[in-house]
C-alpha positions as CSV (number, residue, x, y, z in Angstrom):
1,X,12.8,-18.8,15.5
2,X,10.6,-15.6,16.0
3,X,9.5,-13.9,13.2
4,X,9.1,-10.0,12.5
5,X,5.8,-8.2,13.4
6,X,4.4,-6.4,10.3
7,X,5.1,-3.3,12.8
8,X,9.1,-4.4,12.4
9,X,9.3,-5.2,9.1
10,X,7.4,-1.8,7.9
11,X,10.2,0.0,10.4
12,X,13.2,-2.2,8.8
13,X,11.8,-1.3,5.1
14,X,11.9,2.2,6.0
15,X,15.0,2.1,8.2
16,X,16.5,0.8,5.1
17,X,14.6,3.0,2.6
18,X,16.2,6.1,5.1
19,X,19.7,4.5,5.3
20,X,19.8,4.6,1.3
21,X,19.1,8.4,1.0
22,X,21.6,9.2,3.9
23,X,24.4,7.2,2.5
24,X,23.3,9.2,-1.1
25,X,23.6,12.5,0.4
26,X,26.8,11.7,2.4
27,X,28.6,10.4,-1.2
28,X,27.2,13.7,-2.7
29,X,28.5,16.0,0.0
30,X,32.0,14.2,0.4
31,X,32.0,14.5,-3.7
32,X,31.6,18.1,-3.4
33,X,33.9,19.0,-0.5
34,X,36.4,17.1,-2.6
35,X,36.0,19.2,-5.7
36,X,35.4,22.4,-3.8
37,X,38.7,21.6,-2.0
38,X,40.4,20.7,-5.2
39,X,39.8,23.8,-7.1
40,X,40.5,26.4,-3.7
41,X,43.8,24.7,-3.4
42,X,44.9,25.2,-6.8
43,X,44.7,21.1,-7.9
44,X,42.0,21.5,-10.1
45,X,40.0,24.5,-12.2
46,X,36.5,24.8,-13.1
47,X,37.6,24.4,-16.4
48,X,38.9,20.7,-15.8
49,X,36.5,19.6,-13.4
50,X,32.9,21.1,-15.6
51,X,30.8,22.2,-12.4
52,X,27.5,22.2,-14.9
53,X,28.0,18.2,-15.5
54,X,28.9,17.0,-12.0
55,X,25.2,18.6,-10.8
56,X,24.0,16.4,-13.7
57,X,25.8,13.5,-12.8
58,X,24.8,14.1,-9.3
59,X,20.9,14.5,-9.9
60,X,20.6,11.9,-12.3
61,X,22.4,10.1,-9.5
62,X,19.9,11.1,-7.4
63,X,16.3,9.8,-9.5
64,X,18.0,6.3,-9.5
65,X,18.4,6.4,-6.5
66,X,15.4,7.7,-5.5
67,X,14.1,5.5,-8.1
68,X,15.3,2.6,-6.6
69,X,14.5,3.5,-2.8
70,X,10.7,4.3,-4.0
71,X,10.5,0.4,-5.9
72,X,11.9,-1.1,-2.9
73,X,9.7,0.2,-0.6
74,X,6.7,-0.5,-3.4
75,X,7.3,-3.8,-4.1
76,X,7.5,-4.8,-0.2
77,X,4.2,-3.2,0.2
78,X,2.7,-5.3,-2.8
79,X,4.8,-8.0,-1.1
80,X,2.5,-7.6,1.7
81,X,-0.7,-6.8,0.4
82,X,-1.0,-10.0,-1.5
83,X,-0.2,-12.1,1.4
84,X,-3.3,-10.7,3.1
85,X,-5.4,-10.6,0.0
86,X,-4.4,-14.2,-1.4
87,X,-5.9,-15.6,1.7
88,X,-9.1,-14.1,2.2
89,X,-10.6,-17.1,2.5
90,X,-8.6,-18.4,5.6
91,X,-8.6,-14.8,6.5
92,X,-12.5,-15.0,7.0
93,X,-12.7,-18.0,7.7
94,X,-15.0,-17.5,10.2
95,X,-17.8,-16.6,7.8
96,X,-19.8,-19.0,5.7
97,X,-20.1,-19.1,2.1
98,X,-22.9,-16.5,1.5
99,X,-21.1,-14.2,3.8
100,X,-17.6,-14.8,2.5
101,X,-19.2,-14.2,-1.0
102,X,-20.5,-10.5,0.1
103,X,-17.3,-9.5,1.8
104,X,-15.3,-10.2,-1.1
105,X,-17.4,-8.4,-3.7
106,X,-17.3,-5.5,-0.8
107,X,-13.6,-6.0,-0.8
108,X,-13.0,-5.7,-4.8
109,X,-15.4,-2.4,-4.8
110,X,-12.8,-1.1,-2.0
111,X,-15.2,-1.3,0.9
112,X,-17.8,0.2,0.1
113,X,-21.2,-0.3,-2.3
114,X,-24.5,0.7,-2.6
115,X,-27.1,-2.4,-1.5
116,X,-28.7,-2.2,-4.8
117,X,-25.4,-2.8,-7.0
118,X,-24.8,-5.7,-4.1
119,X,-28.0,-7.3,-4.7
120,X,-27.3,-7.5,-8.9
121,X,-23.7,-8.2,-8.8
122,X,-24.4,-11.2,-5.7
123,X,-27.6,-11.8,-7.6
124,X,-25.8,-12.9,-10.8
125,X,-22.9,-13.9,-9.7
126,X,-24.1,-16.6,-7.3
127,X,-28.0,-16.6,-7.9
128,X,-29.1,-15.2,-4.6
129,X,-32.7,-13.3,-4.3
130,X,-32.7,-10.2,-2.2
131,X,-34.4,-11.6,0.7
132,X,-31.4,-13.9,0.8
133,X,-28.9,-11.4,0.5
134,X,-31.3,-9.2,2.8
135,X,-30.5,-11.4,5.8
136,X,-26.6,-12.5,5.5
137,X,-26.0,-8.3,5.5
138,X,-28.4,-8.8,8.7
139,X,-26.2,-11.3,10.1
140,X,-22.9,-9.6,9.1
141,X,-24.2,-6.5,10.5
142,X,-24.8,-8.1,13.7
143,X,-21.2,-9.8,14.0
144,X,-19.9,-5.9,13.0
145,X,-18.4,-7.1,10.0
146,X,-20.5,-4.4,8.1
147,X,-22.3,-1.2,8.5
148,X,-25.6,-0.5,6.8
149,X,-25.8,3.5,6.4
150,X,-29.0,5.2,5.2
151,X,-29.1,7.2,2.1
152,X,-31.9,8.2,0.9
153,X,-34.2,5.2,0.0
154,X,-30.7,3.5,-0.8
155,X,-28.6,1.3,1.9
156,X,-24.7,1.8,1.7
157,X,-22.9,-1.3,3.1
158,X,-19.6,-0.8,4.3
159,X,-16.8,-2.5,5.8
160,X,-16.2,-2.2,9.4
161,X,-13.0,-0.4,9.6
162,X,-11.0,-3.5,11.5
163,X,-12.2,-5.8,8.8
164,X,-11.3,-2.9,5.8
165,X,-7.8,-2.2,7.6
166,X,-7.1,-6.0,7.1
167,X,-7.2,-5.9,3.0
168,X,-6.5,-1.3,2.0
């Protein structure tokens, strides 16, 4: 059985999420044709059918609806996000321990962190010097795993963008 791309299933979601707020606005405009047309013809009077709280039916109408649409969509894309995040570790599996141990404290600070934080939050965390940690950023630089940007006196370490794309 083949299973749906994430490319597909992001299309479906919002093929679906469309579909909603089309068949939304198609109830709304058949509901006002129908009352327009019942009050030209003579069926019906402003008076019986209040104009003022059919808009307010309609537009709270509308926030669940939009409502809805908007927690769909959300919850697939936490759906998602947690399958790519709860495996990290087969995700970089390719890394050893140090490494794996860098990336994900580069991964909870969104991708990004200066070299000193790295080397105190690493440091306690798992009891690495900075000679250590010096030289896994050296070898995760070389597989392009991480960048090492200049600022200042201060090293930035970021995630290469392929790797980053993989958990934001």
């Amino acid at each position: 059985m083949k299973t749906d791309t994430p490319e597909q299933k992001h299309f479906k979601t919002w093929l679906l999420a469309i579909g909603i707020v089309m068949i939304f606005v198609f109830i709304v405009s058949l509901a006002t044709l129908y009352i327009q047309n019942a009050i030209t013809i003579g069926n019906a009077c402003g008076c019986i059918i209040p104009i003022p709280m059919m808009l307010l039916i309609l537009a709270s109408l509308g926030v669940v609806v939009g409502t809805f649409t908007s927690y769909f969509l959300f919850k697939r894309f936490l759906q998602e996000k947690k399958e790519y995040t709860h495996n990290i570790d087969s995700t970089l599996r390719f890394l050893d321990k140090d490494e794996r141990s860098i990336i994900k404290t580069l991964i909870k600070h969104k991708g990004i962190l200066k070299q000193a934080l790295l080397n105190k939050e690493i440091g306690t965390e798992l009891g690495m010097d900075k000679v250590k940690i010096h030289r896994v950023l050296k070898k995760l630089e070389l597989k392009g795993v991480i960048n090492k940007e200049k600022d200042g006196k201060i090293n930035t370490i970021k995630l290469d963008d392929g790797i980053k794309d993989l958990f934001f």
